[in-house]
TIDREN-288303 format. One record per atom (N, C-alpha, C, CB): x, y, z. Coordinates in steps of 0.001 Angstrom, whole numbers, plus 500000, padded with zeros to 6 digits. Glycine has a CB too. Layout:
% residues N
XYZ
...
This chain:
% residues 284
492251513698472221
492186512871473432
493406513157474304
492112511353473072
493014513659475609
494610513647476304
495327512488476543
494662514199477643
496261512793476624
497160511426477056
497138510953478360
498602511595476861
497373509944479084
497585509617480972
498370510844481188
498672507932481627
499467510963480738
500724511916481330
500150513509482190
501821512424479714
498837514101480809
498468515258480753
497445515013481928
498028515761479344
496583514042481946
495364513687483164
496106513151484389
494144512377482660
497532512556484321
498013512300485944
498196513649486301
499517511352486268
498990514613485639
499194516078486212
498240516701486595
499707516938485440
496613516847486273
495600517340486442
495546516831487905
494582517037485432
495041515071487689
494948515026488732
495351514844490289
494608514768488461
497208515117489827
497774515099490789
497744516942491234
499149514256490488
497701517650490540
497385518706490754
496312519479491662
497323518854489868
495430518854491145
493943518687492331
493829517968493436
492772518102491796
494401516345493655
494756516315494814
496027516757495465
494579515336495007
497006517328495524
497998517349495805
498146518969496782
498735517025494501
497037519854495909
496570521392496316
497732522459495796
496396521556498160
498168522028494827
498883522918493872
500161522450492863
499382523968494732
500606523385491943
501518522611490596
502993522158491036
501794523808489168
503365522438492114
504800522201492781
504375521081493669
505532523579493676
503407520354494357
503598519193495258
503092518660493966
502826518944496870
502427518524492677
502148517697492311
503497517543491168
500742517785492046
503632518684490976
504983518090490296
506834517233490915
505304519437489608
506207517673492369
507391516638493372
506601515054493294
507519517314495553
505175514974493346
505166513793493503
504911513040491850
504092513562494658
505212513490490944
505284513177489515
507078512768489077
504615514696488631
507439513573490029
509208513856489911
509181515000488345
510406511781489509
508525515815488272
508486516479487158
508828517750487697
507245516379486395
508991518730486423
509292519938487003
508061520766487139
510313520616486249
507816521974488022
506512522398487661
506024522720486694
506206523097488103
506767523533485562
506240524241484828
505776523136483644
507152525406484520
506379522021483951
505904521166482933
504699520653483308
506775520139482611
504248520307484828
502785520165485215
501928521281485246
502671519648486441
502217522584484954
501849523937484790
500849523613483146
503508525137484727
502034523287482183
501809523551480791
501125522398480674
503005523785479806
501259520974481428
500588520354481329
498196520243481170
501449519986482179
498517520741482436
497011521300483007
496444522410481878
497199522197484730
497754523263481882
496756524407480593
496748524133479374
497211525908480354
496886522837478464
496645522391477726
495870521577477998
497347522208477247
495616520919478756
494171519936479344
493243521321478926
494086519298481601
493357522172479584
492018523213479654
491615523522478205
492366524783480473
492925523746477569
492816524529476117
491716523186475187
494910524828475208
492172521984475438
491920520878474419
490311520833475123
493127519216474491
489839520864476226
488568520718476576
487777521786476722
488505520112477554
488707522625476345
487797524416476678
487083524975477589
486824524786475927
487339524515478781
487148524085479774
488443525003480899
487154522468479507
487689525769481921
488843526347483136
488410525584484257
488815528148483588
489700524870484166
489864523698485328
490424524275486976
491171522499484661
491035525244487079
491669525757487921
491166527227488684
492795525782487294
490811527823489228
490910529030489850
492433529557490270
490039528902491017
493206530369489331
494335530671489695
494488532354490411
495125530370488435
493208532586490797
493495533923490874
493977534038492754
491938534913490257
494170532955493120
494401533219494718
495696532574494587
493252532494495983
496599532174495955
498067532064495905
498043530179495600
498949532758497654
497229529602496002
496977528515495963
495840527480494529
496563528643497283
496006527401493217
494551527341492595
493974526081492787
494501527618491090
492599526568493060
491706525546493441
490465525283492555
491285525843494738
489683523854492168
489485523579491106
487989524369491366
489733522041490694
487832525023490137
486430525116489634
485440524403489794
486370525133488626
484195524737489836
482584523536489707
483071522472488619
480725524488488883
483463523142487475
483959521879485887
485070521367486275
484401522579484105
485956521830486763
487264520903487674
486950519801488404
487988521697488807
486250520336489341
485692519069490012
485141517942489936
485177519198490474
484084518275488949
483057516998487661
484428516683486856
481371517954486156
484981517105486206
485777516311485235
487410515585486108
486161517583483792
487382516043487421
488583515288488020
488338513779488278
488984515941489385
486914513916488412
486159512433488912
486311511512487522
484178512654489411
485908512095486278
486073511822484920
487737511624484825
485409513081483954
488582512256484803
490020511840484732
490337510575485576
490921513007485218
490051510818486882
490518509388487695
489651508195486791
489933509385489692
488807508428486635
487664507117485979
489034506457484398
485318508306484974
489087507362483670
490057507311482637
491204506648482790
490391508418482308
491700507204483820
493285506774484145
493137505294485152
494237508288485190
492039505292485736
491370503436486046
491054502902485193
490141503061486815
490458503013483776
489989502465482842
491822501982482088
488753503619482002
492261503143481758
493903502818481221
493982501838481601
495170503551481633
494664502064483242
495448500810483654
494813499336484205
496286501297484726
493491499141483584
492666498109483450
492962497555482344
491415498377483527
492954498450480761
492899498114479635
494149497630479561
492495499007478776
495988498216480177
496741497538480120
497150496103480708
497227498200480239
496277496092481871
496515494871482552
495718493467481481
495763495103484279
494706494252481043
493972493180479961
495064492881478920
492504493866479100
495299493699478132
496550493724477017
497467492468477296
497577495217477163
497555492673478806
499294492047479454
498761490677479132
499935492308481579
497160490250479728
496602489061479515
496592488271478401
495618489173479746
496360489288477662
496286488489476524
497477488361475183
495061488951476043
498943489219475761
499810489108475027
500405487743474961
500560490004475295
501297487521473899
502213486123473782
503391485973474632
502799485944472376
503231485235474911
504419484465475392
504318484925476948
505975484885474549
504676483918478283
504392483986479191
506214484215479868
503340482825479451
505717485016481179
507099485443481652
507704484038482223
507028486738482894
508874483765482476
509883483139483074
509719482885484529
510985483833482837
509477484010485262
509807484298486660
508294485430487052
511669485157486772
507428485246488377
506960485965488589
507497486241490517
505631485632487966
507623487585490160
507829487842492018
506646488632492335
509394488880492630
505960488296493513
504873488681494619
505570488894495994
503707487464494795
505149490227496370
505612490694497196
504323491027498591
506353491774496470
504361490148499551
503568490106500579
503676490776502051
503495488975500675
502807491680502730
502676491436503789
502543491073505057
502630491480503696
503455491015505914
502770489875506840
501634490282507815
503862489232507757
501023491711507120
500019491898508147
498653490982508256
499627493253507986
498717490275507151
497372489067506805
497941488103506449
496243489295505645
497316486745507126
497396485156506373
496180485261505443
497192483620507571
496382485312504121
495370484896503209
494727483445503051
495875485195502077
493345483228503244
493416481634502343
492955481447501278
492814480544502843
492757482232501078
492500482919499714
493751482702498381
492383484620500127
494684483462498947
496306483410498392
496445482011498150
497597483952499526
496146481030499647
497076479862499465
496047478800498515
497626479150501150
494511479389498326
493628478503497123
494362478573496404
492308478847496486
494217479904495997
494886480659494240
496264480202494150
495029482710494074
497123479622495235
498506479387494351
498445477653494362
500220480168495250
497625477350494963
497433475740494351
497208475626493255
496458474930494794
496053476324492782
495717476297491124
496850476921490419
494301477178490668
497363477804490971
498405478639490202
499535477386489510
499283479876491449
499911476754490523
500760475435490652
500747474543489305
500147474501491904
499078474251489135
498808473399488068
498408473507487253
498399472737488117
498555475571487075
498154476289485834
499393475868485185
497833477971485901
500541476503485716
501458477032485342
502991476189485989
501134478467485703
503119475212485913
503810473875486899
505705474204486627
503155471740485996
505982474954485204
507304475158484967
507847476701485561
507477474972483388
506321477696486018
507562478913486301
507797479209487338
507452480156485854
508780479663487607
509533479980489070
508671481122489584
511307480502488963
508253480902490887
507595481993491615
508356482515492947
506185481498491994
508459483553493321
509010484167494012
508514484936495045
509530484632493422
508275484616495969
507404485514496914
508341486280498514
505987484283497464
508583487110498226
508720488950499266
507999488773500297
507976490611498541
508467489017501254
508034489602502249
508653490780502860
507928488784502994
507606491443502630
508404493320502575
507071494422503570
508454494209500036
506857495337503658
506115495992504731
506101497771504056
507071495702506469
504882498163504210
504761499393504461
505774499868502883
505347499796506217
506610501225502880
507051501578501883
508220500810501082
507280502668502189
508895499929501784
509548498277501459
509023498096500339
509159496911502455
507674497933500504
506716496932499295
506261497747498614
505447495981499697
506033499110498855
506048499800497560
506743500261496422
505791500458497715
508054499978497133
509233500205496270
510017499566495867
509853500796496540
509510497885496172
509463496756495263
508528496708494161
509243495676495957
507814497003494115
506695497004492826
506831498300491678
505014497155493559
507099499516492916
507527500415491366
509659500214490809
507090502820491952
510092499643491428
511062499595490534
511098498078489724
512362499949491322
509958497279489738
509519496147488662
510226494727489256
510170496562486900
511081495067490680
511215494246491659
510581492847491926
510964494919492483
508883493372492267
508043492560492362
506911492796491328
507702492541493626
506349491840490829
505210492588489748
503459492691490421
505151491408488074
503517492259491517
501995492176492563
502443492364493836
501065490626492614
502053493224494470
501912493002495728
500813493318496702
502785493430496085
500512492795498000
499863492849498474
500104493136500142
499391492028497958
499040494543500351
499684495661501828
498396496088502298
500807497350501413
498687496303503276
497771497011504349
497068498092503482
498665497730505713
496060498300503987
495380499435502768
496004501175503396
493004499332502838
496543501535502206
496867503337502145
495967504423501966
497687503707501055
495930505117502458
494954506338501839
495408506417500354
495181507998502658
496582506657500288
496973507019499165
498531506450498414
496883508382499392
498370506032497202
499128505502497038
500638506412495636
498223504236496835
501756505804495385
502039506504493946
501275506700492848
502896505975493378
501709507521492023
500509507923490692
500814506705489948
500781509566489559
501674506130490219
502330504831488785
502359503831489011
503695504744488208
501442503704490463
500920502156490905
499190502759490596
501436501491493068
498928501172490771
497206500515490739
497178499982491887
496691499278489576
495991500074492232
495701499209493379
494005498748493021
495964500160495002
493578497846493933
492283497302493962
492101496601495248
492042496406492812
491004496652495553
490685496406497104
490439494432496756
488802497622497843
491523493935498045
491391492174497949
490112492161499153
493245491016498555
488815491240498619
487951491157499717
488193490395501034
486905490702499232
489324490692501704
489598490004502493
490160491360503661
490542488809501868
490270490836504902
490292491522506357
491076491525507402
489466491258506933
491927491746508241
492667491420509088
492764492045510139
493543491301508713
493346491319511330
493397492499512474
494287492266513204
492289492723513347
494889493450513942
496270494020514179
495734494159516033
496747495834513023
496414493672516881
496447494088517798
497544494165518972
495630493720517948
497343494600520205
498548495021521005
499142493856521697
498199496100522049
500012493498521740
500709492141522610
502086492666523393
501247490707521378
501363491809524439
503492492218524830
503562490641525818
504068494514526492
504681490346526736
505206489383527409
504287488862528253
506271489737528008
503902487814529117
503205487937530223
503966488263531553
502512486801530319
505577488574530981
506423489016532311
506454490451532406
507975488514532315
505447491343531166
505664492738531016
504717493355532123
505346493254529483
505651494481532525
504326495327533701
503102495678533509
504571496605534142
502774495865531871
501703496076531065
500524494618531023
502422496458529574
501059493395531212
500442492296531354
499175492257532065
501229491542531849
499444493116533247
498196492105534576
497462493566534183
498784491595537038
497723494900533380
496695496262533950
495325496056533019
497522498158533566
494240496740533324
493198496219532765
493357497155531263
491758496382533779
492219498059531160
492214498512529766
492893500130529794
490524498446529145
493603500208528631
495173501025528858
494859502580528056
496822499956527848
495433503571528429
495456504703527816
496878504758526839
495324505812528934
496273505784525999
497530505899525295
498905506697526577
497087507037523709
498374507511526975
499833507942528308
500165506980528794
499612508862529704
499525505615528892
500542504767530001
500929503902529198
499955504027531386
500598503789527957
501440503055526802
502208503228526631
501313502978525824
502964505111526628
504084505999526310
505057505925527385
503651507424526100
504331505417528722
505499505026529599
506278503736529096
504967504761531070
505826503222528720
507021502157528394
507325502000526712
506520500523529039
507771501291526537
508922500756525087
507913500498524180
510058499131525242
507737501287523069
507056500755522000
507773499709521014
506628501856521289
507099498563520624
508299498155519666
507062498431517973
509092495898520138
507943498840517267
507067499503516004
507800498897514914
507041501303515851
506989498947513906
506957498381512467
508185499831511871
504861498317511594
509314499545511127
509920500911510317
510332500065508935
511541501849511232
510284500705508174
510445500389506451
512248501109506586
508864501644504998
512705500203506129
513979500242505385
514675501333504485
513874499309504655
513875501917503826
513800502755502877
513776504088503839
512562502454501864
512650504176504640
512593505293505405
512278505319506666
511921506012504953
513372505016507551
512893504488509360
512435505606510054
514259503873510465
512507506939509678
512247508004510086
510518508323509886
513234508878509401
510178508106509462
508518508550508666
508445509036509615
507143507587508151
507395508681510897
507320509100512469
507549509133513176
507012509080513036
507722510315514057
508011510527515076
508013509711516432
507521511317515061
508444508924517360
508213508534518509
507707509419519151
509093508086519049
506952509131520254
506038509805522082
507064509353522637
504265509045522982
507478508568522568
508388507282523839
509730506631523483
507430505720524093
509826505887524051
510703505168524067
510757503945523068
510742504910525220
511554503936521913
510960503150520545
512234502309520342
510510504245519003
511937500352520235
512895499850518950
511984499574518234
513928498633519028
512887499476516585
511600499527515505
512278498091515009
511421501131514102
511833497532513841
512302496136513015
511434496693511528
511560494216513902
511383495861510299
511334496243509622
510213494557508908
512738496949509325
509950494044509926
509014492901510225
508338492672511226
509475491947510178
506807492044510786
506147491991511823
506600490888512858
504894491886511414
507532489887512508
508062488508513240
508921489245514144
508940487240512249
509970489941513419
511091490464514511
510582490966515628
511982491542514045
509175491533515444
508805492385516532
508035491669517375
508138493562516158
507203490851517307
507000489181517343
507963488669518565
507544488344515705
509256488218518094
510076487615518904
510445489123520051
511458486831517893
510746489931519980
511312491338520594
510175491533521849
511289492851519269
508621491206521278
507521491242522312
507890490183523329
506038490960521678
508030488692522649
508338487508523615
509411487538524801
508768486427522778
510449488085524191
511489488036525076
511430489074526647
512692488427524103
509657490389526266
509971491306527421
510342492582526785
511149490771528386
510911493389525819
511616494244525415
510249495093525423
512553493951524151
508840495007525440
508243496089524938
506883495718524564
508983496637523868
505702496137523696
504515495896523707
504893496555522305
503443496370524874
503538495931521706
504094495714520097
502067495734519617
505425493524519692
502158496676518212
501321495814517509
501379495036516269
500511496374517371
500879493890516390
501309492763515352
499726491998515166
502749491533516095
499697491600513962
498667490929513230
498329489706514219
499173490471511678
497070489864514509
496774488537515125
496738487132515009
496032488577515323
496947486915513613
497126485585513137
498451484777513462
496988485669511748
499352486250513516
500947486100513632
501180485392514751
501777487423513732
500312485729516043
500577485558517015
499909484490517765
500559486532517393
498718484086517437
498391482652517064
498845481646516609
497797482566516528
499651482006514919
500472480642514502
501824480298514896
500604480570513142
502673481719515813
504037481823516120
504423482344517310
504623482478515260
503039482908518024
503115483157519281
503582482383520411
502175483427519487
503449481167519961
504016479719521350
503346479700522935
506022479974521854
502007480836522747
501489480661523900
502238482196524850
501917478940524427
503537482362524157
504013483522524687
503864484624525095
504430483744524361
502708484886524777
502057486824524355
500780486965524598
502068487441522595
500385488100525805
499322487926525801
498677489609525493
499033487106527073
497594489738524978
496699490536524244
496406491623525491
495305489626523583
497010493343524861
496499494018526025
495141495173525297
498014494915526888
494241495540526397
493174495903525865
493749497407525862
491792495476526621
493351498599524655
493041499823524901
492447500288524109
493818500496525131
492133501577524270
491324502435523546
491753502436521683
491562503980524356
490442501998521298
490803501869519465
491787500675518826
491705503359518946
492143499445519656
492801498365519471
491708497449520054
494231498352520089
491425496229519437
492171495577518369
491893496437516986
491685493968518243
492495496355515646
492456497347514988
491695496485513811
493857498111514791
490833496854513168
490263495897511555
491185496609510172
487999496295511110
491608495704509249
492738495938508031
492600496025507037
493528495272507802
491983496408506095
491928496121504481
493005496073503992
491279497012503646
493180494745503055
494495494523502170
494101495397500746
494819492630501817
494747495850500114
495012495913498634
495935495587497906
494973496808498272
495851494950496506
496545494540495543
497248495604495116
495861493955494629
498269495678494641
498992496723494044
499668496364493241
499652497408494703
499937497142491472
501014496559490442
501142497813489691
500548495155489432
502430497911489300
502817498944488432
502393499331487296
503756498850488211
501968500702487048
501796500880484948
502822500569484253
501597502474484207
503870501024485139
505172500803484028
506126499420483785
506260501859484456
505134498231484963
505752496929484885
504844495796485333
506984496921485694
503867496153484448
502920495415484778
502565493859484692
502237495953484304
501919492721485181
502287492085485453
502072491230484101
501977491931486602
502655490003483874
502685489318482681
500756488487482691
504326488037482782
500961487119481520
500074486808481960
499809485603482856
499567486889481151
500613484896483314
500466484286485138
500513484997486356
501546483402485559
500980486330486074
500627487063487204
499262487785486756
501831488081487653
499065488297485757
497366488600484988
496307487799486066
497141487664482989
496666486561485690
495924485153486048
495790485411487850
497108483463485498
496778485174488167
496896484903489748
496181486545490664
499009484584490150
496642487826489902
495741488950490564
494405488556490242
496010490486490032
493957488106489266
492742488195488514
491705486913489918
493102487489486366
492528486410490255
492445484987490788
492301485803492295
493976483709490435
492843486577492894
492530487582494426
491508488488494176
493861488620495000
491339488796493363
490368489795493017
489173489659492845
490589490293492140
489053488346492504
487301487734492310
486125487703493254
487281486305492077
């Protein structure tokens, strides 16, 4: 039976489009995701790879059994989250680490009951954004969190889709020049001040068109819209419950935007069993 270790390399290998990005995003060295994969092949007898071009790309049986590996390595970190459920003794402290791109009411059912599940443990709840909150959960920071949905996430997080929705749209001042114009192109957006969402960890990710201040919250940017500084996109709920009447909604092409949240928790710190309980409790 392979191990996760030998099937994350496979299948970071296959998505990744070769043994050096998948071994940067493993933090491994290549040759160990190299030896990895060709012992996958050897144990299934099975040629997973086409190596004869500069790039190897998976075989017809590569392909059927990559779908089979991801299935495996979802089944794992299901079977551990069950484990976590049903081990002894309950944690002390749980931290949840949230988005402010969605008001859940969902969240605020589940932590009423949570309340009178569980009435002695300290809960802790983050508010963190974008790669912030991912890097609260893999260093065991936070043990749940919940973000805007990713294409793609780390190999050593889980995620699961929360049935719930949100939407993100453009606001700025009603003293902004952008206020009175009807429905907007992206070029005349770029004439003026974007104010943008940047993660802490890495304020650089993208590039500006324009003229950019960033915050590292959707509120900061929130208040930064109110005052005039710029046109912003921010969660619509945000701006409803904290807006003050301040901000008004500009129309353009592909805004207002629709959101999928996902749950996210670590393999390597996974959550106890009141946090078991409380994902188990978003997820339903």
């Amino acid at each position: 039976m392979a191990s996760n270790e030998v099937l994350q390399a496979f299948v970071q290998a296959a998505t990744q489009g070769s043994f050096s990005a998948a071994a940067r995003k493993l933090g491994k060295s290549q040759s160990t995701v190299s030896a990895a994969v060709a012992s996958l092949e050897i144990d299934l007898d099975v040629v997973l790879f086409d190596r004869s071009s500069r790039k190897p790309t998976l075989t017809q049986a590569g392909h059927v059994l990559l779908q089979r590996a991801e299935q495996v390595l979802e089944a794992s970190s299901r079977l551990e989250l069950a484990a976590s459920q049903l081990a002894q003794g309950l944690e002390p402290k749980l931290s949840i680490a949230m988005s402010d791109t969605y008001q859940s009411d969902r969240f605020e059912v589940a932590l009423s009951a949570f309340e009178q599940r569980y009435p002695d443990l300290e809960l802790e709840c983050l508010i963190a954004e974008c790669e912030d909150l991912i890097a609260l959960v893999q260093s065991g920071r936070a043990q749940i969190a919940f973000i805007e949905h990713q294409e793609e996430y780390p190999p050593d997080l889980t995620r699961a889709p929360v049935d719930e929705r949100t939407e993100i749209a453009l606001f700025v001042s009603p003293r902004h020049p952008l206020a009175g114009v009807g429905t907007l192109t992206a070029h005349t957006l770029q004439q003026h001040r974007e104010l943008r969402l940047a993660s802490i960890i890495n304020p650089n990710e993208t590039r500006a068109n324009g003229r950019v201040w960033s915050a590292p919250s959707y509120l900061m940017l929130l208040e930064m819209a109110q005052l005039g500084f710029g046109w912003a996109p921010i969660p619509r709920w945000l701006v409803e419950r904290f807006g003050g009447g301040q901000l008004v909604e500009l129309k353009a092409r592909g805004w207002p935007r629709s959101v999928a949240v996902d749950a996210l928790w670590s393999r390597h710190h996974p959550p106890g069993p009141a946090g078991s309980w409380l994902l188990g409790k978003m997820l339903e």
